[in-house]
MOPAC internal coordinates of N, CA, C and O (Angstrom, degrees):
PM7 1SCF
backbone

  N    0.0000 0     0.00 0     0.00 0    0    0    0
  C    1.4534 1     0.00 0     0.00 0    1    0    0
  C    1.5297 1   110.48 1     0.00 0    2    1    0
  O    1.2310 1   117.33 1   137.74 1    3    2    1
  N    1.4613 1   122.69 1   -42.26 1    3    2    1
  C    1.1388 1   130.20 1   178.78 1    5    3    2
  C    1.6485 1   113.53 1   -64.61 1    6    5    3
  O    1.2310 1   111.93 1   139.96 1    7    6    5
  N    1.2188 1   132.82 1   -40.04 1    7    6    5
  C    1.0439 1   157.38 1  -178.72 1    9    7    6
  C    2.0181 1    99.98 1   -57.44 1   10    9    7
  O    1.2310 1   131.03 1   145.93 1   11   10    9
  N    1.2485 1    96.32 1   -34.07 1   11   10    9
  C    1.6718 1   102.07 1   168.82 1   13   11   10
  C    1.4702 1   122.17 1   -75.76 1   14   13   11
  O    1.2310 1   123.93 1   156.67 1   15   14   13
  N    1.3500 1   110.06 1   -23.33 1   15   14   13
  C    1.5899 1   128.62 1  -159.36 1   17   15   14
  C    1.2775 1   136.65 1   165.02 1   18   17   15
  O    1.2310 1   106.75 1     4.53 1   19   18   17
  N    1.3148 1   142.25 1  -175.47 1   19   18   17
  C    1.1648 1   150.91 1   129.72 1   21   19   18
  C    1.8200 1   120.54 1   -42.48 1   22   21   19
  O    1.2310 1   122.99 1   -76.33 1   23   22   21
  N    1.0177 1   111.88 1   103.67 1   23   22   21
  C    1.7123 1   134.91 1   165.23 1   25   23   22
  C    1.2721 1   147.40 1  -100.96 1   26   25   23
  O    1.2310 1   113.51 1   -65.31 1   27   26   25
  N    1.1661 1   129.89 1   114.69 1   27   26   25
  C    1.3591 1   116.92 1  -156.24 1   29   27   26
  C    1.2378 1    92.88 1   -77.02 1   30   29   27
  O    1.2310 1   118.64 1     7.40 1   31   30   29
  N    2.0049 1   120.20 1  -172.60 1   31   30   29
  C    1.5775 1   124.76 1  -174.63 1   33   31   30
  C    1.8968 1    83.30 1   -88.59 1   34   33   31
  O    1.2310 1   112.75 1   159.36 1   35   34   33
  N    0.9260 1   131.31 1   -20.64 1   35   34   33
  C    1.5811 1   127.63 1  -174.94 1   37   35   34
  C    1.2995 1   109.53 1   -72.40 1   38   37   35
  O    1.2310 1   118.35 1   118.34 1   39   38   37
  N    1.2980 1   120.75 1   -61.66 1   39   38   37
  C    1.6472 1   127.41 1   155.13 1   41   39   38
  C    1.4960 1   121.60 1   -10.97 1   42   41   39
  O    1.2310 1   127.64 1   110.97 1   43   42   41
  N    1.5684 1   102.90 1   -69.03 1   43   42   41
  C    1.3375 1   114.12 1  -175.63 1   45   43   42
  C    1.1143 1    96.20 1   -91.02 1   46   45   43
  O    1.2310 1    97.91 1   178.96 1   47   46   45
  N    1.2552 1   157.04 1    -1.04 1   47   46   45
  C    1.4086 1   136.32 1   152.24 1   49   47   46
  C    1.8525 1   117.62 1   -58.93 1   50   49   47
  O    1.2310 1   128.76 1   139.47 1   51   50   49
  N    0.9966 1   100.72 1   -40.53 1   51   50   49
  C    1.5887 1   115.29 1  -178.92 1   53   51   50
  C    1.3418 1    99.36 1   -72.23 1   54   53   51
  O    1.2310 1   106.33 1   152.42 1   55   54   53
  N    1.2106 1   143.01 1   -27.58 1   55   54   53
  C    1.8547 1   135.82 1   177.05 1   57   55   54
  C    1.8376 1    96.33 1   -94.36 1   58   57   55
  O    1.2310 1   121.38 1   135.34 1   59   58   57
  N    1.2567 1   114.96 1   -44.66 1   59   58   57
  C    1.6222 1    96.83 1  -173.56 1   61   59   58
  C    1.4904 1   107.37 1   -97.69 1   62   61   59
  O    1.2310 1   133.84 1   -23.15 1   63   62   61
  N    1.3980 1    90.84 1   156.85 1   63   62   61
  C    1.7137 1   112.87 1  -153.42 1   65   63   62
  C    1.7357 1   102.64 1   -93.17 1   66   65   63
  O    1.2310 1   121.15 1  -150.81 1   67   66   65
  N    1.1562 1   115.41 1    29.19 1   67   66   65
  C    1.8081 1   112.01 1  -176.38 1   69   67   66
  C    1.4929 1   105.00 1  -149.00 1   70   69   67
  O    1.2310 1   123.62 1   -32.12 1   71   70   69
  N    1.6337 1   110.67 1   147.88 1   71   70   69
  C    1.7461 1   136.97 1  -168.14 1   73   71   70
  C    1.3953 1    99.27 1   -34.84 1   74   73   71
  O    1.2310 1   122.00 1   -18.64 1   75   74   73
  N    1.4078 1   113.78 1   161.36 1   75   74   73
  C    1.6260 1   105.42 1  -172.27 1   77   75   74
  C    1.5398 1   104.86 1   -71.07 1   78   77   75
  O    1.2310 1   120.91 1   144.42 1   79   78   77
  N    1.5891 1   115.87 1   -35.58 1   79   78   77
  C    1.1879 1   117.48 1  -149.02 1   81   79   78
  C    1.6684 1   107.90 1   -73.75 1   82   81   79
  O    1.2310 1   125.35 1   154.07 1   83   82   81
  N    1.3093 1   107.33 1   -25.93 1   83   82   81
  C    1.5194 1   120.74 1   153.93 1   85   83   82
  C    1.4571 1   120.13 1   -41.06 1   86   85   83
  O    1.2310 1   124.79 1   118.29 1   87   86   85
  N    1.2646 1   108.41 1   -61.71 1   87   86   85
  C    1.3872 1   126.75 1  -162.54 1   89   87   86
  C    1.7765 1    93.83 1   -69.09 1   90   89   87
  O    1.2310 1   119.48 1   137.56 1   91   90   89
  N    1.1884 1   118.60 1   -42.44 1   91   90   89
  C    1.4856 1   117.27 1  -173.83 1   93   91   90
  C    1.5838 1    96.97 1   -67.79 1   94   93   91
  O    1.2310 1   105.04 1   132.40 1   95   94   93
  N    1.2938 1   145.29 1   -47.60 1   95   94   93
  C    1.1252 1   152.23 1  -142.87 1   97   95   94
  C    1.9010 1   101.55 1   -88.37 1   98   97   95
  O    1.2310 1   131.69 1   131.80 1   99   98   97
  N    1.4930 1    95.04 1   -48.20 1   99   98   97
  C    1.8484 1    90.67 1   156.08 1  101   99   98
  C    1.4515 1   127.81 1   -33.79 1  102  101   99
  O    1.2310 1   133.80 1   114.07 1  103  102  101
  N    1.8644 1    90.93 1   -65.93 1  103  102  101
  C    1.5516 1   114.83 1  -158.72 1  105  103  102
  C    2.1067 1    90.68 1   -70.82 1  106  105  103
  O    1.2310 1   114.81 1   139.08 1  107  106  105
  N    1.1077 1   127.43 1   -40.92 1  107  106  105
  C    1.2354 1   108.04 1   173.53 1  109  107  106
  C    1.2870 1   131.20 1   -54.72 1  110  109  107
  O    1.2310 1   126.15 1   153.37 1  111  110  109
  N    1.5813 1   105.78 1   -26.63 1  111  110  109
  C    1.8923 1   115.71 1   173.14 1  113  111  110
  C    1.1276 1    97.78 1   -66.01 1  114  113  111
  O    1.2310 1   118.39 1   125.74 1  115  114  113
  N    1.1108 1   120.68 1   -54.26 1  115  114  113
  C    1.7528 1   124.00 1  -168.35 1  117  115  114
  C    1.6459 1   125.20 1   -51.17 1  118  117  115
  O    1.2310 1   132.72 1   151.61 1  119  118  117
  N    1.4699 1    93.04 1   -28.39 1  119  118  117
  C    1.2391 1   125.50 1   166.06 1  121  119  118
  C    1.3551 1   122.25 1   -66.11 1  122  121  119
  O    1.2310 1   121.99 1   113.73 1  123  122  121
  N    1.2807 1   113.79 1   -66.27 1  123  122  121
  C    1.4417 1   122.43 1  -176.37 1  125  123  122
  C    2.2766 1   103.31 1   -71.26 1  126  125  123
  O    1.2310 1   126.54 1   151.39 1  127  126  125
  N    0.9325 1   105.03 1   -28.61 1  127  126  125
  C    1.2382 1   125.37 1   176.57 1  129  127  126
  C    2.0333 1   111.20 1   -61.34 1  130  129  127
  O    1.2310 1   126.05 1   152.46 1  131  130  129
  N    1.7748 1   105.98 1   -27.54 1  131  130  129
  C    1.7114 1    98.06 1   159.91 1  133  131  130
  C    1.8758 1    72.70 1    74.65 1  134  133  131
  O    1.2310 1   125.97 1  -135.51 1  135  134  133
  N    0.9891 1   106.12 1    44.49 1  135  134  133
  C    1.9273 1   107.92 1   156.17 1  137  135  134
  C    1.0479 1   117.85 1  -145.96 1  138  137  135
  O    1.2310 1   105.58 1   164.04 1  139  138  137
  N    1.1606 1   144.33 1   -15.96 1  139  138  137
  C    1.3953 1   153.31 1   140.32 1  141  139  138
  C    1.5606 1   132.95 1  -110.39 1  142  141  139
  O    1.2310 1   111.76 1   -17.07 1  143  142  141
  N    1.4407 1   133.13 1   162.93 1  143  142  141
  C    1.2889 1   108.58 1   177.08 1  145  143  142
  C    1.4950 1    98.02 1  -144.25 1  146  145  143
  O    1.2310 1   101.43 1   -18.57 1  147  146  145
  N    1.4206 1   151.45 1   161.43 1  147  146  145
  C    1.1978 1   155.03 1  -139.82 1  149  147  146
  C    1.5794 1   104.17 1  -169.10 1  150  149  147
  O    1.2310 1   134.12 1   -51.91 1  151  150  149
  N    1.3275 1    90.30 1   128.09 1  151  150  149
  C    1.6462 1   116.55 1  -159.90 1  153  151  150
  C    2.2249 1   106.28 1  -119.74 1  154  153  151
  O    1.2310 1   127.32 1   -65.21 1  155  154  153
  N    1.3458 1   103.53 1   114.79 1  155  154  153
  C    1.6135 1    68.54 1  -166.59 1  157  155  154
  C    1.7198 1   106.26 1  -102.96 1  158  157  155
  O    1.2310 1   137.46 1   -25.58 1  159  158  157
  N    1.3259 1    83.78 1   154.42 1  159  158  157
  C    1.7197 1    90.92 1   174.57 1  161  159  158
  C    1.7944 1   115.51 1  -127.50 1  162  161  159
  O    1.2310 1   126.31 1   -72.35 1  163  162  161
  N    1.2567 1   105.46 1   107.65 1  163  162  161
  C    1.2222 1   117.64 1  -168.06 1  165  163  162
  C    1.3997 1   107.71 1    82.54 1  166  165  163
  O    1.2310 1   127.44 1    66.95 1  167  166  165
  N    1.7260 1   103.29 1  -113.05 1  167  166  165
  C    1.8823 1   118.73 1  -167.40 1  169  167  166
  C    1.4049 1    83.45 1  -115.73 1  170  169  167
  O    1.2310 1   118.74 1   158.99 1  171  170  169
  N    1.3169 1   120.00 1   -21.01 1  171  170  169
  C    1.6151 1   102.76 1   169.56 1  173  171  170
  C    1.6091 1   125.70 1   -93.25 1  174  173  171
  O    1.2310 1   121.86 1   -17.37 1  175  174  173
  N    1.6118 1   114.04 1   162.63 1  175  174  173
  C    1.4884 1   110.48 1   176.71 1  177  175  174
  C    1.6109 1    98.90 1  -126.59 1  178  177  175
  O    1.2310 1   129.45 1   -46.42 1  179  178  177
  N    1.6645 1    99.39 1   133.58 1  179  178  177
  C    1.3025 1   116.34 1  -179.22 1  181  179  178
  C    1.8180 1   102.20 1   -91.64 1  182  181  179
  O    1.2310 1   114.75 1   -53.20 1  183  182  181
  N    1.3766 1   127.56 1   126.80 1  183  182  181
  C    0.8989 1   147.75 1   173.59 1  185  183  182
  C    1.6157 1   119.44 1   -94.31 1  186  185  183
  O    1.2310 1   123.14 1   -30.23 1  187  186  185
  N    1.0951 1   111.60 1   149.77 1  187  186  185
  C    1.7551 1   106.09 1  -170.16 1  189  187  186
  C    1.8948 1    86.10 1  -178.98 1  190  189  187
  O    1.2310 1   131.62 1   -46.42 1  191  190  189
  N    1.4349 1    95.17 1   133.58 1  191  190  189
  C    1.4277 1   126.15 1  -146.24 1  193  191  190
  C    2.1988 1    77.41 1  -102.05 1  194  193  191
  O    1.2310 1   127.68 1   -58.41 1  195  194  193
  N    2.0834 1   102.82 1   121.59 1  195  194  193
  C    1.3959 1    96.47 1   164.32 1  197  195  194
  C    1.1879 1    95.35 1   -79.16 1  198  197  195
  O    1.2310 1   144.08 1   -13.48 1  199  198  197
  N    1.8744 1    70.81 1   166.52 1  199  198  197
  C    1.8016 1   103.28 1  -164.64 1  201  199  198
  C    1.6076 1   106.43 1   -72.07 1  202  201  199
  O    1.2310 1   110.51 1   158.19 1  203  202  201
  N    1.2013 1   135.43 1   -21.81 1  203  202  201
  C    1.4570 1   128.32 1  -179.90 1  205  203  202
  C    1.2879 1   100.52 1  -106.31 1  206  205  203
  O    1.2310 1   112.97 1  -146.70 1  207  206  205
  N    1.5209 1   130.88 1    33.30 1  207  206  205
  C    1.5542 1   128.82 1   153.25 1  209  207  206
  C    1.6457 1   122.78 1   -62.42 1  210  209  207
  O    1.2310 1   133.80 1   128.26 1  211  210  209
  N    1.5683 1    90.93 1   -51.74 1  211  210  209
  C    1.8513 1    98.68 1   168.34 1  213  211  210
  C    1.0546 1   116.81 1   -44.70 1  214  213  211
  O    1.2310 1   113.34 1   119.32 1  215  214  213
  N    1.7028 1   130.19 1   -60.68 1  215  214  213
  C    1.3483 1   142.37 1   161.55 1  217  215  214
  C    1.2400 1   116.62 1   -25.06 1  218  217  215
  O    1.2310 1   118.37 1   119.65 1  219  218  217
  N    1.1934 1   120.71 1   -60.35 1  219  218  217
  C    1.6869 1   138.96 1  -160.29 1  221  219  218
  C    1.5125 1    93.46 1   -94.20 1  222  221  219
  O    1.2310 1   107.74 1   177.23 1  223  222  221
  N    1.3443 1   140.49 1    -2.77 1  223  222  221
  C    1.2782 1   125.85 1   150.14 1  225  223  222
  C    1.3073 1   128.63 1   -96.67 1  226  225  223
  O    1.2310 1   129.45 1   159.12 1  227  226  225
  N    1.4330 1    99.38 1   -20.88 1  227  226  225
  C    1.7380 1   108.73 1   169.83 1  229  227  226
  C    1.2459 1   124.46 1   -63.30 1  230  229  227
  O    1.2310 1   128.79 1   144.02 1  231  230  229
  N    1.6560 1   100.66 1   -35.98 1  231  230  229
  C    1.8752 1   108.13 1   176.32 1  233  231  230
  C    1.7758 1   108.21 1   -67.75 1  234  233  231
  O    1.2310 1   128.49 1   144.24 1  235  234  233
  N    1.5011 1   101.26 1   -35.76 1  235  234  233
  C    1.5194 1    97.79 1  -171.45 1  237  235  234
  C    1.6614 1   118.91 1   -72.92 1  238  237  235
  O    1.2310 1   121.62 1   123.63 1  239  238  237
  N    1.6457 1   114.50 1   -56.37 1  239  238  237
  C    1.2798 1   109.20 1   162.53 1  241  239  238
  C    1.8036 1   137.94 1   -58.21 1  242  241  239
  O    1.2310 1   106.85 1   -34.80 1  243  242  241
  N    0.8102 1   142.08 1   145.20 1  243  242  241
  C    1.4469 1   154.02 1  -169.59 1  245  243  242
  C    1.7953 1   104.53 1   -61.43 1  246  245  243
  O    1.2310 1   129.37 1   -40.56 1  247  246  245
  N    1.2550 1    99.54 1   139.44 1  247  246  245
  C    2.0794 1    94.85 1  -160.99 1  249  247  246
  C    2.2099 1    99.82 1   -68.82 1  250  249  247
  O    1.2310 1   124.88 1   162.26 1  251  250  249
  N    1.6507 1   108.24 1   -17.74 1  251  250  249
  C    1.1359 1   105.79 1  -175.99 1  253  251  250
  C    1.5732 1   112.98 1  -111.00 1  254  253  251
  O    1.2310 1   117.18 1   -72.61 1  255  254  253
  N    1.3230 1   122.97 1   107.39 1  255  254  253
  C    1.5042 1   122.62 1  -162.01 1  257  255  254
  C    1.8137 1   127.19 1   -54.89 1  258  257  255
  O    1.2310 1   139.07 1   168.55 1  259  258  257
  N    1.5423 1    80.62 1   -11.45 1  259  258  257
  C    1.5818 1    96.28 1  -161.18 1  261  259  258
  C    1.7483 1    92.04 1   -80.90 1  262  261  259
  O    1.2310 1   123.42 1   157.71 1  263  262  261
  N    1.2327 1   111.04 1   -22.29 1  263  262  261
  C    1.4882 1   120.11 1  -176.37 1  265  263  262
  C    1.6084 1    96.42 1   -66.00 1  266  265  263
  O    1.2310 1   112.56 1   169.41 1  267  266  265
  N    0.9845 1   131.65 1   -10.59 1  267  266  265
  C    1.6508 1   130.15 1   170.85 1  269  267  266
  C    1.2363 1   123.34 1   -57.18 1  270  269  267
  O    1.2310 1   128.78 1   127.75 1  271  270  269
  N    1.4159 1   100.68 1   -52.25 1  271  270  269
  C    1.8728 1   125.87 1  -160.10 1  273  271  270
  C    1.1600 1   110.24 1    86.21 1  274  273  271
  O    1.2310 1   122.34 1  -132.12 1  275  274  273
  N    1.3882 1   113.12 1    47.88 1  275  274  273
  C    1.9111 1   100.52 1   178.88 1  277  275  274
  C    1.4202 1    96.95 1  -113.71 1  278  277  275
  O    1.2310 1   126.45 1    -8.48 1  279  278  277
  N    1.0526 1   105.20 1   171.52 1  279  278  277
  C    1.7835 1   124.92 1  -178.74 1  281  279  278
  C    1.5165 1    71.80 1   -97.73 1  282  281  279
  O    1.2310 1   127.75 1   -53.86 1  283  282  281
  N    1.6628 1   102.69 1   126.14 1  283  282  281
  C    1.4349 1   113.97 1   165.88 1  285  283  282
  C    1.8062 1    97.60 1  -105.18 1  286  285  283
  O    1.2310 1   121.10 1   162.13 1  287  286  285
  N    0.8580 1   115.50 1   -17.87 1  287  286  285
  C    2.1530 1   107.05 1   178.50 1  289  287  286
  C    1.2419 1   109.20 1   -59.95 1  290  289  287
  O    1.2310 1   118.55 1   132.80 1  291  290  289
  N    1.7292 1   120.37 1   -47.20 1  291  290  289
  C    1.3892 1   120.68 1   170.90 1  293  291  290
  C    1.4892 1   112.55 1   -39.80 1  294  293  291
  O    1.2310 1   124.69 1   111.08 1  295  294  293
  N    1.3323 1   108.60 1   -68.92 1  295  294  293
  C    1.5904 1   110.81 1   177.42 1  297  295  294
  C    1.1673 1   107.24 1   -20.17 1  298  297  295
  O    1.2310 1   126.56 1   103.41 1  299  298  297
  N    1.8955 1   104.99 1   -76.59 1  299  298  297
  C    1.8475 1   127.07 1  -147.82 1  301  299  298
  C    2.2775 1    79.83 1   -66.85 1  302  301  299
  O    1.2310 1   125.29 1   168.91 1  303  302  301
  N    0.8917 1   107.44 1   -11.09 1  303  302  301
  C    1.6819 1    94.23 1  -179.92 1  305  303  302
  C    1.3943 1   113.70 1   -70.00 1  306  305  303
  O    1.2310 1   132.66 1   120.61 1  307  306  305
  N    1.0332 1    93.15 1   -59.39 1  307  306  305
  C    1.5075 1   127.89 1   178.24 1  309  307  306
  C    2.0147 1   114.08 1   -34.30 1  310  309  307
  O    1.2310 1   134.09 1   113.38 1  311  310  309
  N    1.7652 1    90.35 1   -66.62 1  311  310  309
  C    1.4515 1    83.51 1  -166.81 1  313  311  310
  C    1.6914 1   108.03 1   -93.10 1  314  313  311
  O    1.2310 1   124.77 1  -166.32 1  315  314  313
  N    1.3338 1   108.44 1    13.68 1  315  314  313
  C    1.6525 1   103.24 1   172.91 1  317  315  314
  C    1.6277 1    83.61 1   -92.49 1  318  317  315
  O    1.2310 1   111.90 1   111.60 1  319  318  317
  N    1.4798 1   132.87 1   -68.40 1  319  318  317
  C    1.7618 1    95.82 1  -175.38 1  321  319  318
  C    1.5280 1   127.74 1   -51.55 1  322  321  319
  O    1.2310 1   114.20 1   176.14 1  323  322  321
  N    1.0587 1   128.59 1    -3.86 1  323  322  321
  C    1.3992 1   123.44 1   173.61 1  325  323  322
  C    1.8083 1   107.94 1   -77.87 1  326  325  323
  O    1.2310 1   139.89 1   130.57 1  327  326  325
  N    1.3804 1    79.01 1   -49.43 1  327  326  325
  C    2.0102 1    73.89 1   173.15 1  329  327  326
  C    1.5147 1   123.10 1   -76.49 1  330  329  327
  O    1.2310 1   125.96 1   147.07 1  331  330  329
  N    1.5197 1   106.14 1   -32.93 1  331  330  329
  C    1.6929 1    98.97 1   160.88 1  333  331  330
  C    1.6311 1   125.80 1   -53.20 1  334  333  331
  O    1.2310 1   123.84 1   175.17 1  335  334  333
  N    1.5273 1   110.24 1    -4.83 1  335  334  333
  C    1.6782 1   103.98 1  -150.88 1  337  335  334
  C    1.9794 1    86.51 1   -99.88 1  338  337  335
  O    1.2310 1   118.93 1   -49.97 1  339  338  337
  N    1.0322 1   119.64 1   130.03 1  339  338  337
  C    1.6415 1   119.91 1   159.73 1  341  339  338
  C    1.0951 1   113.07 1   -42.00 1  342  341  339
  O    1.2310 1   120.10 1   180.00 1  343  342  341

Protein backbone atom coordinates (compact mmCIF):
# COMPACT_ATOMS: atom_id res chain seq x y z
CA UNK A 1 0.00 0.00 0.00
CA UNK A 2 2.81 2.24 0.91
CA UNK A 3 4.68 1.52 -2.17
CA UNK A 4 1.53 3.43 -3.87
CA UNK A 5 1.95 6.54 -1.65
CA UNK A 6 1.63 8.42 1.36
CA UNK A 7 -1.02 6.82 4.03
CA UNK A 8 -2.36 7.76 6.97
CA UNK A 9 -2.38 4.94 10.15
CA UNK A 10 -6.43 5.32 9.47
CA UNK A 11 -6.06 4.51 5.78
CA UNK A 12 -4.19 1.47 6.42
CA UNK A 13 -6.20 0.52 9.21
CA UNK A 14 -9.29 0.15 6.98
CA UNK A 15 -7.21 -2.29 4.30
CA UNK A 16 -5.39 -4.33 7.15
CA UNK A 17 -7.29 -6.87 8.94
CA UNK A 18 -5.63 -6.54 12.72
CA UNK A 19 -6.25 -4.20 16.27
CA UNK A 20 -4.77 -0.82 15.81
CA UNK A 21 -2.31 -1.34 18.48
CA UNK A 22 -0.87 -4.19 16.37
CA UNK A 23 -0.88 -2.33 13.35
CA UNK A 24 1.08 0.58 15.17
CA UNK A 25 3.61 -1.95 16.57
CA UNK A 26 4.29 -3.26 12.82
CA UNK A 27 4.47 0.25 11.42
CA UNK A 28 7.06 1.07 14.32
CA UNK A 29 9.36 -2.02 13.17
CA UNK A 30 9.09 -0.73 9.83
CA UNK A 31 10.16 2.30 11.17
CA UNK A 32 12.97 1.49 13.22
CA UNK A 33 13.87 -0.98 10.32
CA UNK A 34 15.00 2.51 7.85
CA UNK A 35 11.75 1.31 5.59
CA UNK A 36 9.34 3.70 6.28
CA UNK A 37 9.27 7.08 7.91
CA UNK A 38 6.17 8.90 9.65
CA UNK A 39 5.43 12.48 9.60
CA UNK A 40 2.64 13.59 12.02
CA UNK A 41 -0.27 15.58 11.20
CA UNK A 42 -2.43 16.46 13.97
CA UNK A 43 -3.35 13.02 16.20
CA UNK A 44 -2.64 11.33 13.03
CA UNK A 45 0.78 10.08 11.40
CA UNK A 46 1.15 10.05 7.70
CA UNK A 47 3.48 7.27 6.65
CA UNK A 48 5.28 7.05 3.26
CA UNK A 49 7.46 4.03 2.46
CA UNK A 50 11.63 5.31 1.64
CA UNK A 51 12.48 5.09 -1.67
CA UNK A 52 15.41 2.46 -1.23
CA UNK A 53 13.08 0.22 1.05
CA UNK A 54 12.11 -1.97 -2.07
CA UNK A 55 15.85 -2.25 -2.75
CA UNK A 56 16.83 -2.98 0.82
CA UNK A 57 14.13 -5.64 0.91
CA UNK A 58 15.01 -7.34 -2.22
CA UNK A 59 18.68 -7.87 -1.04
CA UNK A 60 17.32 -9.21 2.29
CA UNK A 61 14.58 -11.69 1.20
CA UNK A 62 15.49 -14.80 -1.03
CA UNK A 63 14.89 -13.99 -5.07
CA UNK A 64 12.34 -17.26 -4.86
CA UNK A 65 9.40 -16.70 -2.31
CA UNK A 66 8.59 -20.20 -1.96
CA UNK A 67 12.14 -20.39 -0.33
CA UNK A 68 10.26 -18.68 2.72
CA UNK A 69 7.73 -21.43 3.64
CA UNK A 70 4.73 -19.33 3.31
CA UNK A 71 1.39 -20.41 2.02
CA UNK A 72 1.49 -18.06 -0.94
CA UNK A 73 -2.65 -18.89 -1.89
CA UNK A 74 -3.50 -17.16 1.40
CA UNK A 75 -1.75 -14.10 0.14
CA UNK A 76 -3.07 -14.49 -3.78
CA UNK A 77 -6.55 -15.04 -1.48
CA UNK A 78 -6.22 -12.30 0.30
CA UNK A 79 -5.43 -9.53 -2.17
CA UNK A 80 -7.99 -10.61 -4.94
CA UNK A 81 -10.75 -9.94 -2.06
CA UNK A 82 -9.29 -6.68 -1.32
CA UNK A 83 -9.53 -5.70 -4.91
CA UNK A 84 -12.93 -7.32 -5.38
CA UNK A 85 -14.22 -5.23 -2.30
CA UNK A 86 -15.62 -1.45 -3.45
Amino acid sequence: MLADGTHCVCEIQEVVDVPGNLLSHHLKVLREAGLIEGTRRGRWIDYTLIPSALETMGRALPPDPSELGLDLTRCEDACARSEAEP
